[in-house]
NUMAR-271405 format. One line per 10 residues: number of its first residue (from 1); their letters; for each residue x, y, z of C-alpha. Coordinates in nm, 2 decimals. Example, Ala and Ser with C-alpha at 12.3 -4.5 7.8 and 13.67 -1.06 7.14 Angstrom:
! NUMAR-271405
1> AS> 1.23:-0.45:0.78 | 1.37:-0.11:0.71
END
This chain:
! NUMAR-271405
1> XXXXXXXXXX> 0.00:0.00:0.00 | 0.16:0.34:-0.06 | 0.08:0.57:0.23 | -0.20:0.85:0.23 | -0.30:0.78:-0.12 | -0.43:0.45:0.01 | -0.37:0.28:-0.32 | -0.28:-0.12:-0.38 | -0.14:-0.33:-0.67 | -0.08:-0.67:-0.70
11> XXXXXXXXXX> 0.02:-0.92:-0.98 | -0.07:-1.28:-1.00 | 0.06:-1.55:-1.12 | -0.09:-1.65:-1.39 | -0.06:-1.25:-1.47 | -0.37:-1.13:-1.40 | -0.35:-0.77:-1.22 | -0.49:-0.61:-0.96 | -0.54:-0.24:-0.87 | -0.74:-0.04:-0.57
21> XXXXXXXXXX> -0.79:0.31:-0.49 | -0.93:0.38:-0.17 | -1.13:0.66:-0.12 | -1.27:0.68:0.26 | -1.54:0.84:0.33 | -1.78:0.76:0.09 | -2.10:0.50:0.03 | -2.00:0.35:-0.31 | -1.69:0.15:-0.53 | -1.67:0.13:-0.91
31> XXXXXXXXXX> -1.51:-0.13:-1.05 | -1.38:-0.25:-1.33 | -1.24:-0.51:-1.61 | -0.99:-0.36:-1.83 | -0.86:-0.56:-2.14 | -0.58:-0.44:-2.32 | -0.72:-0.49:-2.66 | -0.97:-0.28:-2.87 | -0.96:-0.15:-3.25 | -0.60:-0.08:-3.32
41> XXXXXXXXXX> -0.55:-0.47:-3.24 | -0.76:-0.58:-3.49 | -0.71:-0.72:-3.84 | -0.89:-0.55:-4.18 | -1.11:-0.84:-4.19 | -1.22:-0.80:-3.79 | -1.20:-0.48:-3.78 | -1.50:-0.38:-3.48 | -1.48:-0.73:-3.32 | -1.38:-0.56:-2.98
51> XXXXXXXXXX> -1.70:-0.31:-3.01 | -1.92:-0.63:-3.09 | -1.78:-0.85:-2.84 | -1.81:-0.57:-2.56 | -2.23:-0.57:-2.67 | -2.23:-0.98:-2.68 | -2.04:-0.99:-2.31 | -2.42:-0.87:-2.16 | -2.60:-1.15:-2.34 | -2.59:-1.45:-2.13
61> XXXXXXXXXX> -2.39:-1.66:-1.95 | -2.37:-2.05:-1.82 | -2.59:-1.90:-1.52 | -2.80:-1.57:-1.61 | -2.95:-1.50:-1.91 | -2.93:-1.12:-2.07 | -3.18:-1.02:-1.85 | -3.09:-1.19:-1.54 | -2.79:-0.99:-1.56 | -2.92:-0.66:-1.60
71> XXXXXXXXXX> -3.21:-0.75:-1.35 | -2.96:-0.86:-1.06 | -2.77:-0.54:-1.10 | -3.08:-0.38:-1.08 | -3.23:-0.55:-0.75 | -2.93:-0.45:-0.59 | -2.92:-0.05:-0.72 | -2.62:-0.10:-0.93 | -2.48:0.07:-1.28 | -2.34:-0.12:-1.53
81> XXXXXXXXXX> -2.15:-0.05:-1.89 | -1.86:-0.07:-2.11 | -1.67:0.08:-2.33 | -1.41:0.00:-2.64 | -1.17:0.24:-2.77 | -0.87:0.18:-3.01 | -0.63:0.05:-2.70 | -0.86:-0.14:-2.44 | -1.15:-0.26:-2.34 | -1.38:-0.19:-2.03
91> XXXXXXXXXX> -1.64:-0.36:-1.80 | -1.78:-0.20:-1.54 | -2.00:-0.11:-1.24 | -2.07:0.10:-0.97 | -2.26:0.02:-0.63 | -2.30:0.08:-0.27 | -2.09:-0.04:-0.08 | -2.32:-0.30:0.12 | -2.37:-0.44:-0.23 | -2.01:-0.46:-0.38
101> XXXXXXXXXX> -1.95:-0.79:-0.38 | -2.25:-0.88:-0.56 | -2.23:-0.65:-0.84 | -1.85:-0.81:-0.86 | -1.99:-1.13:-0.87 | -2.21:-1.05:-1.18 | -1.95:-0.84:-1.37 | -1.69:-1.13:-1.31 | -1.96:-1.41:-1.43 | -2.04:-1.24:-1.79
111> XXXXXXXXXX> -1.66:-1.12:-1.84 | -1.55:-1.49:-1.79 | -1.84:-1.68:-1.86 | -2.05:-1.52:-2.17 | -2.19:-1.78:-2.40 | -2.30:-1.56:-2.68 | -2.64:-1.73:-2.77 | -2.73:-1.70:-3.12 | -3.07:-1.56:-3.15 | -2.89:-1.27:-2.92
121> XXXXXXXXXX> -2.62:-1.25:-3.17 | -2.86:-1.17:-3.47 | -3.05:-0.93:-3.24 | -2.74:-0.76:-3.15 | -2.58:-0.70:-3.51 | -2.90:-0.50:-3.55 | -2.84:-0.25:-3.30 | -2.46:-0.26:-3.36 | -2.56:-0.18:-3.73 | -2.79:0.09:-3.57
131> XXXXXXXXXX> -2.47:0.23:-3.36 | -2.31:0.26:-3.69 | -2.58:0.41:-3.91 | -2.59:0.67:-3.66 | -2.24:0.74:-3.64 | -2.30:0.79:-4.03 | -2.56:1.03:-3.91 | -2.30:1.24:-3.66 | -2.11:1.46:-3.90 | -1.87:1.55:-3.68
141> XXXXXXXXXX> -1.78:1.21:-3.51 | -1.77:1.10:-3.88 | -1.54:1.37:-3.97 | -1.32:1.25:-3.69 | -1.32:0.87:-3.82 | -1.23:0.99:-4.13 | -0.94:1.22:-4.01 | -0.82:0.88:-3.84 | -0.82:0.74:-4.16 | -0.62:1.04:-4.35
151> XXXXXXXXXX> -0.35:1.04:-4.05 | -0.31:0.65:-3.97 | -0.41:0.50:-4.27 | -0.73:0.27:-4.30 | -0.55:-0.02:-4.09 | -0.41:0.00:-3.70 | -0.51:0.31:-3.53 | -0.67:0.47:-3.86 | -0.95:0.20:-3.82 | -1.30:0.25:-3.67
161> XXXXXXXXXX> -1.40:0.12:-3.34 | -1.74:0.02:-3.45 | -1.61:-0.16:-3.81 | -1.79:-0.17:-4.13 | -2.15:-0.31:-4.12 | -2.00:-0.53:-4.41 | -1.79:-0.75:-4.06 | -2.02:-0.66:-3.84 | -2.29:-0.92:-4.04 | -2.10:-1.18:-4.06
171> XXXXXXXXXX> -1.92:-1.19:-3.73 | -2.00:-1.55:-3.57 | -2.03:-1.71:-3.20 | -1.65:-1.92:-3.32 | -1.50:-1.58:-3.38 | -1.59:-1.43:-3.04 | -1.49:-1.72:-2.86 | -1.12:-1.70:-3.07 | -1.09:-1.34:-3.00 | -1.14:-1.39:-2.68
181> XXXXXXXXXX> -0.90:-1.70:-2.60 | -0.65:-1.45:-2.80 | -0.70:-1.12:-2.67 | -0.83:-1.17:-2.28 | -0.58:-1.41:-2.15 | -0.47:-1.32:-1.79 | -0.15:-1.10:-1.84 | -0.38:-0.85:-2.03 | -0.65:-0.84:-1.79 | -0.65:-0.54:-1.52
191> XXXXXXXXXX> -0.93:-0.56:-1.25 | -0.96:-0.20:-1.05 | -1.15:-0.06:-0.79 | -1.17:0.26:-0.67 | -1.39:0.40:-0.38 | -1.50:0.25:-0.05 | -1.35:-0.09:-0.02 | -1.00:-0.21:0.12 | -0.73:-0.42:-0.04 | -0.77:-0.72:0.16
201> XXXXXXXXXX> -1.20:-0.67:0.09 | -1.08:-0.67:-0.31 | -0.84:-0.95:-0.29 | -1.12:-1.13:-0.12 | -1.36:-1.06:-0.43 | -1.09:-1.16:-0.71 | -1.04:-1.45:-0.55 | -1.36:-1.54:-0.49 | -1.52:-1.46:-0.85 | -1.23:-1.40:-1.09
211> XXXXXXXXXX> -0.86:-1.54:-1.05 | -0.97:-1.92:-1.02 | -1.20:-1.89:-1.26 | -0.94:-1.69:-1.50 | -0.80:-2.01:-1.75 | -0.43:-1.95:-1.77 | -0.34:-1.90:-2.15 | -0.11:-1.72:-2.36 | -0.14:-1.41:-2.49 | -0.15:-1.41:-2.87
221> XXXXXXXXXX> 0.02:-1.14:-2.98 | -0.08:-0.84:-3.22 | 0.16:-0.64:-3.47 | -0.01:-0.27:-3.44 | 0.25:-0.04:-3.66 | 0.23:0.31:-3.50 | 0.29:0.45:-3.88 | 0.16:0.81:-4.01 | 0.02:0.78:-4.37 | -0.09:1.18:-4.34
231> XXXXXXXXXX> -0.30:1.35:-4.67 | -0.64:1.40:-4.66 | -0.98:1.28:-4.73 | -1.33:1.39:-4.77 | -1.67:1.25:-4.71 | -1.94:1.43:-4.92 | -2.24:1.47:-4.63 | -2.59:1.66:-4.73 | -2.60:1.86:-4.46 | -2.59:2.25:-4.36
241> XXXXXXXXXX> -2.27:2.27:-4.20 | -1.90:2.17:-4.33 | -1.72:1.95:-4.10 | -1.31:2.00:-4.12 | -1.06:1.85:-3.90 | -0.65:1.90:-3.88 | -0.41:1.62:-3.77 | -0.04:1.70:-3.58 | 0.19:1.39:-3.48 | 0.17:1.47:-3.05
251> XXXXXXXXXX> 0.43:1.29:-2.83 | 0.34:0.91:-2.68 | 0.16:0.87:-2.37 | 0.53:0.81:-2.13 | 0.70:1.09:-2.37 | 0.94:1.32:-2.16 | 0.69:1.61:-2.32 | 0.32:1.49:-2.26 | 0.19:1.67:-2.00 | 0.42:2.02:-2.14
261> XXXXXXXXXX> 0.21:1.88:-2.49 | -0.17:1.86:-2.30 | -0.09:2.22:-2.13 | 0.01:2.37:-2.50 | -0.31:2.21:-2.66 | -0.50:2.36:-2.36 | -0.31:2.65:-2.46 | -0.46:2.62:-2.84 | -0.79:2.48:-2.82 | -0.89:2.33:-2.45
271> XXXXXXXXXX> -1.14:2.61:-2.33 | -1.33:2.90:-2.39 | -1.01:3.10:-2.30 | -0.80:2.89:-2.58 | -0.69:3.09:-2.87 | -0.92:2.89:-3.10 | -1.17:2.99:-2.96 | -1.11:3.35:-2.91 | -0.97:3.40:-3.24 | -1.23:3.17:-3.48
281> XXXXXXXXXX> -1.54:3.20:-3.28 | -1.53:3.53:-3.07 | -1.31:3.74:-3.31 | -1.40:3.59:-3.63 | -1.78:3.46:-3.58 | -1.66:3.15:-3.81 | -1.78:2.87:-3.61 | -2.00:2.80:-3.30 | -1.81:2.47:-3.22 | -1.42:2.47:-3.25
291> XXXXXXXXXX> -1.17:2.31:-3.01 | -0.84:2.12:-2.97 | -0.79:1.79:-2.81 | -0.48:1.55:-2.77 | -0.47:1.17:-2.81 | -0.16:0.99:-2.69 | -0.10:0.59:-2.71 | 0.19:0.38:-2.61 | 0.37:0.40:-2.93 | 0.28:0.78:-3.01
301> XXXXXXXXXX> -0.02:1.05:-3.01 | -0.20:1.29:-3.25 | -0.36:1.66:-3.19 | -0.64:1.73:-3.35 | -0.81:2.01:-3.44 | -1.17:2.05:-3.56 | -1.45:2.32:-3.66 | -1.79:2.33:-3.75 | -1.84:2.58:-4.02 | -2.08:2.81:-4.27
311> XXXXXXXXXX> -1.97:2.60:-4.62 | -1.89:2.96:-4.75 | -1.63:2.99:-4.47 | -1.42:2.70:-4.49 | -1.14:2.90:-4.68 | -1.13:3.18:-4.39 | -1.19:2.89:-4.12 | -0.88:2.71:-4.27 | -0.64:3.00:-4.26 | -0.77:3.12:-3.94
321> XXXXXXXXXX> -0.70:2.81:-3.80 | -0.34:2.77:-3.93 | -0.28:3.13:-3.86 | -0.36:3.04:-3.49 | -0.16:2.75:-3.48 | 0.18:2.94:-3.63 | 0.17:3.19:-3.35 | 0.14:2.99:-3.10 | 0.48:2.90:-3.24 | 0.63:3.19:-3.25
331> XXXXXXXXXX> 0.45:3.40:-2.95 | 0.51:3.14:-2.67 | 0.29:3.06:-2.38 | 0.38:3.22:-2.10 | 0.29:3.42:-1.82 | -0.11:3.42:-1.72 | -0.19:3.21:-2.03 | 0.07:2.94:-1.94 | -0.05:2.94:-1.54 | -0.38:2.92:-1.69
341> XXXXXXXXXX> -0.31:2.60:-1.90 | -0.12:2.43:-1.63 | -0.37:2.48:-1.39 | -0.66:2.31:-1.59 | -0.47:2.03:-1.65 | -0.39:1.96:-1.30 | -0.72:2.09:-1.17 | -0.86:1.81:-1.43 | -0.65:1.54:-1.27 | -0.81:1.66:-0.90
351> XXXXXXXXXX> -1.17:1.68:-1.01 | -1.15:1.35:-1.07 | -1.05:1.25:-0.75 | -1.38:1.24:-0.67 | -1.57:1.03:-0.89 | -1.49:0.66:-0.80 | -1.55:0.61:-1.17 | -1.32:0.83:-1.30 | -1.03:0.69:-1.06 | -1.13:0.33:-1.15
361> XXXXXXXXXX> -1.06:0.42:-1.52 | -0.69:0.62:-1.44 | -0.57:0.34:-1.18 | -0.67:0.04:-1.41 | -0.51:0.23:-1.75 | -0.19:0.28:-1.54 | -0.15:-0.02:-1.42 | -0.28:-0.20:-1.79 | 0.00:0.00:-1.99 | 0.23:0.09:-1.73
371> XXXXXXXXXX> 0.24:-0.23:-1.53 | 0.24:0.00:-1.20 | 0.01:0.15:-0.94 | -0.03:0.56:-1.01 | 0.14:0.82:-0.80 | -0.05:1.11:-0.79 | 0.07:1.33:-0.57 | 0.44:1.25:-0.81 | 0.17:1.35:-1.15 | 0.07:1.67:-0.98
381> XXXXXXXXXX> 0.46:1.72:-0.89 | 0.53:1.66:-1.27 | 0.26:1.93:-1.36 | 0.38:2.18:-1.08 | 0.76:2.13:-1.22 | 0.66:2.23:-1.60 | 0.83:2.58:-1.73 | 0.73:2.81:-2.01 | 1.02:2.63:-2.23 | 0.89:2.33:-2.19
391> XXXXXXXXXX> 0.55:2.42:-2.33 | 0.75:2.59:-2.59 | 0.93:2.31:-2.68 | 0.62:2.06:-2.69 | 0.46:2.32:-2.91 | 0.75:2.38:-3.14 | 0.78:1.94:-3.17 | 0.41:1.92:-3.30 | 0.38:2.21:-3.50 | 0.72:2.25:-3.67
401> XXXXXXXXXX> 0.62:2.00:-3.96 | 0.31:2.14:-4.04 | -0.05:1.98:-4.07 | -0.01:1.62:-4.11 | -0.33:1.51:-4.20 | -0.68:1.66:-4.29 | -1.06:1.57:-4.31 | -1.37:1.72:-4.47 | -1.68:1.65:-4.43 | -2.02:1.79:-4.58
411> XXXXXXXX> -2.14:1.91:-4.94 | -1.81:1.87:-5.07 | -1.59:1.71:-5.37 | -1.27:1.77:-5.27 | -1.06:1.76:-4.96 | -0.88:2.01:-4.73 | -0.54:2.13:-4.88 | -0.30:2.08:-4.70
END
């Protein structure tokens, strides 16, 4: 256990790992099931397996059928989802503490014991088909797959979470069962906690429900090429707005710059304070929505930039953008703007402190790619210890080559220049 921060790993042996956060003090835990796998793991041909699998996990196991599970976490008050992005997987729930183990019990019975019955799998395509019709339907989360696409190429980390309806359809109950003997083998299984329970009380539930239920196998392993195609691409869209999107190579999650990287894109585009925004919304009147955000994964990261625009202002929005962009090269952060952006990204870090939820998530991704239990109070050290030439020098590594990648999206025929 490390001191005040009341926080607990463990490893065992078949691999399987163990994290808890205790927060005292208050009536509930969230907990979770984090697999190291999702989209970027996937081959062309099961490309959204992950996203599918994650809907089939709730559809019935040796003991509960689909809705005995959601009816027992019911009975007992609890919350229940998941989640799939392009690195990882995620089960979870949250409940009162009188009812912890319980919710455990369920969450551990459909992670390792799903069956997938087939009238639930046809059922399912349908509304996973849905998911992606109305994804089709969401210019600008479309525009964002398709920036993906431009940056990383249609393979890897360029590929959608949710797949083409094409796999989706033929996806059968053999291939979620070999996914999951591939992908969720012990040593890429995290379990975390975080809220109202000890150690010893989580132990006691993993043991219990999970580890000797866990069938030691290998992990099989996945080639995912962190490799930056760059261009750009267009989706034509009959719709009112134009959708655009900008793509810059950012630093890797344990890169010696990432946090100096997420204070210069909070800098750019985090806020209503961000220079985006002053400049392209409040200045200009070009767009009502336009913001910066920064992705990093273990082998590297891209920041993106994207605005919702008047078709007849997607010239002006362009350049505005870019013009933005070059002086925040040359006219450093510094002073009240860089205290500003330092102090939302560790204010962001202690505002989650107090959602069990949000501290089940950090813990478990730290310990899934970093093999280790967080230390906060060393994160808000590293935050504290950032200078102005650091967020200089973050902002000079992803700007200095220029737009890498671009994506348009609305009644268009031709892509961003870039």
């Amino acid at each position: 256990m490390q001191g005040k921060e009341h926080t607990y790993g463990k490893t065992y042996p078949s691999g399987l790992r163990l994290v808890v956060k205790r927060m005292e003090g208050l009536l509930s835990v969230s907990m979770g099931v984090l697999a190291g796998t999702g989209s970027s793991h996937e081959r062309a041909e099961e490309n959204g397996i992950s996203h599918f699998l994650e809907h089939m996990m709730f559809k019935g196991t040796n003991k509960r059928s689909a809705f005995a599970i959601s009816d027992a976490m019911d009975r007992i008050g609890a919350q229940v989802n998941a989640f799939t992005s392009k690195e990882l997987t995620c089960y979870y729930a949250k409940a009162t503490s009188e009812h912890a183990g319980e919710a455990f019990g369920i969450l551990a019975d459909f992670v390792l014991d799903s069956v997938f019955p087939q009238e639930e799998m046809e059922r399912e395509k349908g509304v996973v088909l849905e998911e992606i019709a109305m994804n089709e339907d969401t210019p600008d989360d479309l525009c964002l797959d398709v920036l993906a696409e431009a940056y990383f190429g249609a393979e890897g980390y360029g590929s959608t979470i949710l797949g083409p309806s094409e796999n989706v359809k033929k996806f059968t109950r053999e291939d979620l069962f070999g996914y999951v003997r591939e992908r969720y083998a012990p040593e890429n299984l995290v379990i975390s906690f975080a809220g109202n329970i000890s150690p010893a009380e989580a132990e006691e539930l993993v043991e219990k429900y999970f580890a000797p239920l866990l069938r030691p196998r290998p992990l099989a392993p996945r080639t995912r090429p962190f490799t930056v195609r760059g261009g750009s691409l267009f989706r034509t869209k009959d719709i009112e707005q134009v959708h655009i999107a900008f793509a810059y190579p950012a630093p890797a999650r344990d890169d010696a710059l990432s946090d100096a990287a997420l204070v210069a894109n909070i800098v750019l585009g985090g806020g209503m304070s961000s220079r985006l925004f002053q400049r392209v919304r409040e200045q200009l009147g070009l767009a009502y929505t336009v913001y910066s955000y920064l992705t990093s994964y273990t082998e590297g990261g891209v920041l993106t930039v994207y605005a919702g625009v008047n078709p007849k202002n997607v010239e002006r929005a362009q350049d505005a953008v870019f013009t933005v962009i070059r002086d925040l090269c040359k006219d450093k952060p510094c002073g009240a703007e860089f205290l500003r952006g330092k102090e939302q990204l560790k204010s962001s870090l202690i505002l989650g402190q107090e959602s069990t939820a949000s501290q089940m998530i950090l813990y478990g991704k730290r310990m899934l790619f970093n093999g280790d239990v967080l230390d906060f109070a060393g994160r808000i050290a590293q935050i504290e210890a950032l200078t102005e030439e650091d967020i200089a020098q973050a902002a000079e590594q992803v700007f200095a080559g220029g737009v890498r990648a671009a994506a348009i999206v609305g009644k268009v025929n031709a892509a961003l220049q870039i």
